[in-house]
C-alpha positions in Angstrom: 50.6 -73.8 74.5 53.7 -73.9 76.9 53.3 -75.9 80.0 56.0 -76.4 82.4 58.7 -73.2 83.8 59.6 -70.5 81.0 63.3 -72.0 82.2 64.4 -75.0 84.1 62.4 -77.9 84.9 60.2 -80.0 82.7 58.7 -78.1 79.7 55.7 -79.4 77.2 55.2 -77.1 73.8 52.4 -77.7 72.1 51.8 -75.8 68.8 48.9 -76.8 66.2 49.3 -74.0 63.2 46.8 -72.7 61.2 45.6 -72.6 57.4 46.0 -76.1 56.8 43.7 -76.9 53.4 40.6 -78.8 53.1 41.9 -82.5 53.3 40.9 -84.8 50.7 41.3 -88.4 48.9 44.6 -88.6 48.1 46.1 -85.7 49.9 49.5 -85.6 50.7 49.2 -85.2 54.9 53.3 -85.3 55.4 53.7 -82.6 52.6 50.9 -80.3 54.1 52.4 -80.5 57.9 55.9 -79.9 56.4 54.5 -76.7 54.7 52.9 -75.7 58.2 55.6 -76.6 60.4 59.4 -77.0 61.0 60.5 -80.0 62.8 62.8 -81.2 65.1 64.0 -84.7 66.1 62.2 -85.8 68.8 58.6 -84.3 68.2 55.7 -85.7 68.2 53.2 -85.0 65.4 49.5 -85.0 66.0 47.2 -85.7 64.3 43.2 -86.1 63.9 41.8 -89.4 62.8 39.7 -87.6 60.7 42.0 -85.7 58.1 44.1 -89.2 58.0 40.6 -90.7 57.2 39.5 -88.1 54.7 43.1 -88.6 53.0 42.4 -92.6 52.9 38.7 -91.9 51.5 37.5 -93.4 54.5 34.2 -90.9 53.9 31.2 -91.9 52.6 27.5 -90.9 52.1 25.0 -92.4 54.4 24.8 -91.6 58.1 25.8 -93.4 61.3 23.5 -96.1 61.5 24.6 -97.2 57.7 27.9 -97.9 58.5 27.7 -99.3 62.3 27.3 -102.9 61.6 30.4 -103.2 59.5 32.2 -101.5 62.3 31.1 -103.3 64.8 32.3 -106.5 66.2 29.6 -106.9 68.8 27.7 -104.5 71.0 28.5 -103.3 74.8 25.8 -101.3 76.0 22.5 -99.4 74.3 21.0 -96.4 76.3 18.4 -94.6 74.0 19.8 -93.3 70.7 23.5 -94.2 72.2 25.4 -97.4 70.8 28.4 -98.4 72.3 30.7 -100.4 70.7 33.1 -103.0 70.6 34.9 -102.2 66.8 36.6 -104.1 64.3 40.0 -102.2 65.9 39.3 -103.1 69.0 38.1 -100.6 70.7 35.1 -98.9 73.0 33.1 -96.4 71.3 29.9 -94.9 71.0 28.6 -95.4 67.2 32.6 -96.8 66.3 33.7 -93.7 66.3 31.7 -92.9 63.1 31.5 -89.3 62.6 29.4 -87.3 61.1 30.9 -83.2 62.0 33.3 -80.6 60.3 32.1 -83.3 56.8 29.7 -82.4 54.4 26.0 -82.7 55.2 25.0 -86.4 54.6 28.3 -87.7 54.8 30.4 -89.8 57.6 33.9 -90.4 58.6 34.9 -93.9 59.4 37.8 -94.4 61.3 41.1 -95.6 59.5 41.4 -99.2 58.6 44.4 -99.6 60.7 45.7 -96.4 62.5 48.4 -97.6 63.4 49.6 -98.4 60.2 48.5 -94.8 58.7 50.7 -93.8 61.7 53.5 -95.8 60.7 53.3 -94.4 56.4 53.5 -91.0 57.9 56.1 -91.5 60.0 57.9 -92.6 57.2 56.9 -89.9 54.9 57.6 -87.4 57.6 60.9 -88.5 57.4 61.8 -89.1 54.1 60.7 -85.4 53.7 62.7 -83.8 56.0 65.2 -86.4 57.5 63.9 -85.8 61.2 63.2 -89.1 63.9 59.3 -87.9 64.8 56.6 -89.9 66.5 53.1 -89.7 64.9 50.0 -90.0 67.0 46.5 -90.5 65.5 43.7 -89.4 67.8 40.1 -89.9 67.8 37.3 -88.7 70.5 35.9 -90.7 72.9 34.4 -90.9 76.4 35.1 -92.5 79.5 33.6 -94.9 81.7 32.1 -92.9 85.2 32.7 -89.1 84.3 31.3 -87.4 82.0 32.8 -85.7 78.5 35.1 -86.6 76.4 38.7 -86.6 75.8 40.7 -87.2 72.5 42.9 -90.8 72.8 45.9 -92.4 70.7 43.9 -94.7 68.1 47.0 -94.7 66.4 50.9 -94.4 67.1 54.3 -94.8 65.4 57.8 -94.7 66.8 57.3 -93.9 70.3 56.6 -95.5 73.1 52.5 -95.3 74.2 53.2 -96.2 77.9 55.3 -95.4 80.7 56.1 -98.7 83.0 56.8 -97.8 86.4 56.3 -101.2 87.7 59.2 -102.4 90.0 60.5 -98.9 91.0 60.4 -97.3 94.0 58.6 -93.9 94.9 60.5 -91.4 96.7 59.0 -92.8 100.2 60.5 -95.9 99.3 56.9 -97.7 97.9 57.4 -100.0 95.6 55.2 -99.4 92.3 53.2 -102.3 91.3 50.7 -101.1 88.2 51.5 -97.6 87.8 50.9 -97.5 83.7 50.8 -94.0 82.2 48.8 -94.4 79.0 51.6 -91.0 77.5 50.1 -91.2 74.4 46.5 -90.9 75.7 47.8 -87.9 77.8 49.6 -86.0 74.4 46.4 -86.8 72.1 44.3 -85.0 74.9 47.1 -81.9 75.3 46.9 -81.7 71.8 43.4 -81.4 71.4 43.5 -78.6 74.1 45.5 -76.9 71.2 43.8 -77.7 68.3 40.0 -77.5 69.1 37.0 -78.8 67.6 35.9 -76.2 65.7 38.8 -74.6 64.6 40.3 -76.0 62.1 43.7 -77.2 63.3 44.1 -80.9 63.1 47.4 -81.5 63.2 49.8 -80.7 66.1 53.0 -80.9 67.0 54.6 -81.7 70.9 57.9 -80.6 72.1 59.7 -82.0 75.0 58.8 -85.5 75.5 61.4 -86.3 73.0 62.5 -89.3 75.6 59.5 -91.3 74.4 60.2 -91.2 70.5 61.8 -94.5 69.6 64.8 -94.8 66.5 64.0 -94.7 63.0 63.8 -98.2 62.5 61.7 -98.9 65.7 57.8 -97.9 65.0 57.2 -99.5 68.7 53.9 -101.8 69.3 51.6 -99.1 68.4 48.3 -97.9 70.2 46.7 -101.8 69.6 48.8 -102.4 72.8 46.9 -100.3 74.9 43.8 -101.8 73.8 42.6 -104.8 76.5 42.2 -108.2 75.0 38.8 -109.6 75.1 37.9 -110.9 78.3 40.3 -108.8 80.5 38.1 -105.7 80.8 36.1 -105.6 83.9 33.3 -104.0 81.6 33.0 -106.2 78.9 29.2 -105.4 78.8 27.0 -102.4 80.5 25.4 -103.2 83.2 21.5 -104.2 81.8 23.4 -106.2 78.9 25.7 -108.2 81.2 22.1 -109.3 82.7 20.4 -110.3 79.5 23.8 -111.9 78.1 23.8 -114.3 80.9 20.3 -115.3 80.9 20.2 -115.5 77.5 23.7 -118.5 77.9 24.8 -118.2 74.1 28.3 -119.6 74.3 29.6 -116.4 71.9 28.5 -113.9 74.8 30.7 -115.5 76.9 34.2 -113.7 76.4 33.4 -110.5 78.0 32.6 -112.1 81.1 36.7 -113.6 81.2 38.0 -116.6 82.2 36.2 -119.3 84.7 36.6 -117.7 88.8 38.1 -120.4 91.2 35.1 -122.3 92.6 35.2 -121.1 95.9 34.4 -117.8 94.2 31.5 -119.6 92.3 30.2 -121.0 95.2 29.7 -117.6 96.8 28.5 -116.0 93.9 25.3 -118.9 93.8 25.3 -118.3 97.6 24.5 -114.0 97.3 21.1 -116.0 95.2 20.2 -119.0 97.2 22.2 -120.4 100.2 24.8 -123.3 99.0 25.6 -126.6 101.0 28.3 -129.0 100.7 30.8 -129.2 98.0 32.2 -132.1 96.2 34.9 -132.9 93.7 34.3 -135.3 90.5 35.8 -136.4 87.6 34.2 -136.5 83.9 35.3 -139.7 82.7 38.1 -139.5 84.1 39.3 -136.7 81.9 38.6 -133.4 81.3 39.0 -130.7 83.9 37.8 -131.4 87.3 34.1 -130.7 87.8 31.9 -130.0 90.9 28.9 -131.4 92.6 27.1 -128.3 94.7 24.3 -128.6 96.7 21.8 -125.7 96.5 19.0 -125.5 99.4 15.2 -125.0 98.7 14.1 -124.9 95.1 16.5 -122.6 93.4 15.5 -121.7 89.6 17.7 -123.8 87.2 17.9 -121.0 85.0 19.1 -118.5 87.5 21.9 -120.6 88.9 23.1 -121.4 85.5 23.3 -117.4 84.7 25.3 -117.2 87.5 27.5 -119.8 86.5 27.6 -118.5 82.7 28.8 -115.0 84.2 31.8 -116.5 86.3 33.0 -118.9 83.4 31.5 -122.4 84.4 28.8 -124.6 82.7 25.6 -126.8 84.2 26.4 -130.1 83.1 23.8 -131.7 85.5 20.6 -130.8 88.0 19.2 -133.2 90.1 16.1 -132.0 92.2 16.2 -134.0 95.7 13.8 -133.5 98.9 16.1 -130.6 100.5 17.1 -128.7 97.6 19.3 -129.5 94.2 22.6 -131.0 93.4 23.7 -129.7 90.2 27.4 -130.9 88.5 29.7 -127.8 86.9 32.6 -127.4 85.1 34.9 -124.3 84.3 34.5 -123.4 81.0 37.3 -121.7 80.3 40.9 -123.4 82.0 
């Protein structure tokens, strides 16, 4: 695949060759694409999750649901037979991105330990075979949050850079650019995959022309970890019946999705959208600590509602004190 002018202008090449062998424990992945392909400095080589897996043993019998708990480090959102997860890597994905196609009946694929690092040992296998500065991108499938489908991402990445900061520059119209982030390695995993398929056996490809993003030899770059959000910073942290139950339910583990404590005034319109707020005062705990809050609800709010509110803006109940009018209750942020 050739996108771009047949002369001038930018250019993308994207070839993904055929008759690559069955992929097994132990196989040599750098040997096989040096077989398939000539490289160039500059390239990027592509490459499914699943062949890197198959080469690490990373295939098992069993099925999905066999393998999801030790893949998961806690769950985002269940809709029928659908799990999605929160992995041991990091990232958002129905059933961890087990997989359970193009294997042998009975058997999944679990995702690389650390595809990054499987990124990084073929990068420098790639070279040592045949002296050439590539970058190596391991993909995996996965969907995305309000559309439907799916598109292949960068689970893994070596020695190029996985975004394109634009943040600071100016537009042609003279606007400045404040969070303009292209995820570029997101963007090659998914041309790629245009190439390769799902069912056709190609997966491995390599990308000509973005050579301008492929770092020096002894730079591997921070890897596709760093496009990953940190827990907490993801406005979705939970779907939308779980974020519900989570905050009902109070248990101080759920509480790192929801991300840090909101300024009070945001707090204190957040109760107010459930039961109309009065005045606000400011106390100390002891005298240390950080600063906590009297509020004064009106009419006979439930206790348990206002403190899921609280739980799902980052403060704590410390105190509830039913009057005539209403309640006073006394919060703190709990997170600074």
């Amino acid at each position: 695949m050739t996108i771009g002018p047949s002369s001038g202008g930018n250019r993308l090449d994207v070839t993904a060759p055929d008759g690559l062998p069955e992929i097994t424990p132990g196989s040599d992945l750098a040997s096989l694409i040096t077989e398939a392909l000539v490289l160039a400095d500059g390239d990027i080589v592509v490459v499914t999750s699943k062949v890197v897996s198959k080469a690490e043993g990373r295939v098992r019998s069993g099925d999905r649901d066999d393998a999801l708990a030790e893949e998961t480090r806690r769950v985002v959102a269940r809709r029928g037979p659908t799990t999605i997860v929160r992995t041991r890597l990091g990232l958002t994905m129905a059933a961890a991105g087990i997989d359970a196609s193009n294997v042998e009946a009975g058997s999944i694929v679990l995702l690389p330990l650390d595809p990054d690092a499987s990124a990084r040992a073929l990068r420098a296998r790639l070279h040592d075979l045949t002296g050439t500065r590539v970058g190596v991108i391991v993909t995996d499938t996965a969907g995305r949050a309000w559309r439907d489908g799916q598109t292949d991402i960068a689970v893994g990445a070596a020695g190029l850079r996985v975004a394109e900061d634009y943040a600071g520059q100016v537009d042609a119209h003279g606007n400045d650019l404040v969070v303009t982030l292209p995820a570029v390695a997101d963007e090659i995993a998914g041309a790629a995959d245009l190439v390769q398929g799902k069912l056709s056996g190609r997966p491995v490809a390599v990308v000509r022309g973005r050579g301008d993003l492929v770092l020096p030899i002894d730079d591997d770059g921070a890897g596709a970890a760093s496009l990953i959000r940190p827990e907490g910073a993801d406005l979705f942290g939970y779907g939308a019946r779980e974020a519900v139950i989570r905050a009902l339910a109070g248990h101080e583990a759920d509480r790192s999705p929801f991300g840090a404590s909101v300024e009070v005034s945001e707090l204190v319109e957040a109760v107010g959208r459930v039961h109309a707020t009065g005045r606000i005062g400011t106390v100390a705990l002891d005298g240390e600590g950080p600063a906590a809050y009297d509020l004064e609800i009106s009419g006979r709010p439930e206790r348990v509602v206002v403190e899921a509110v609280c739980f799902a803006h980052g403060w704590r109940v410390l105190d509830w004190r039913a009057g005539e009018s209403g309640v006073s209750t006394r919060v703190v942020a709990a997170t600074p």
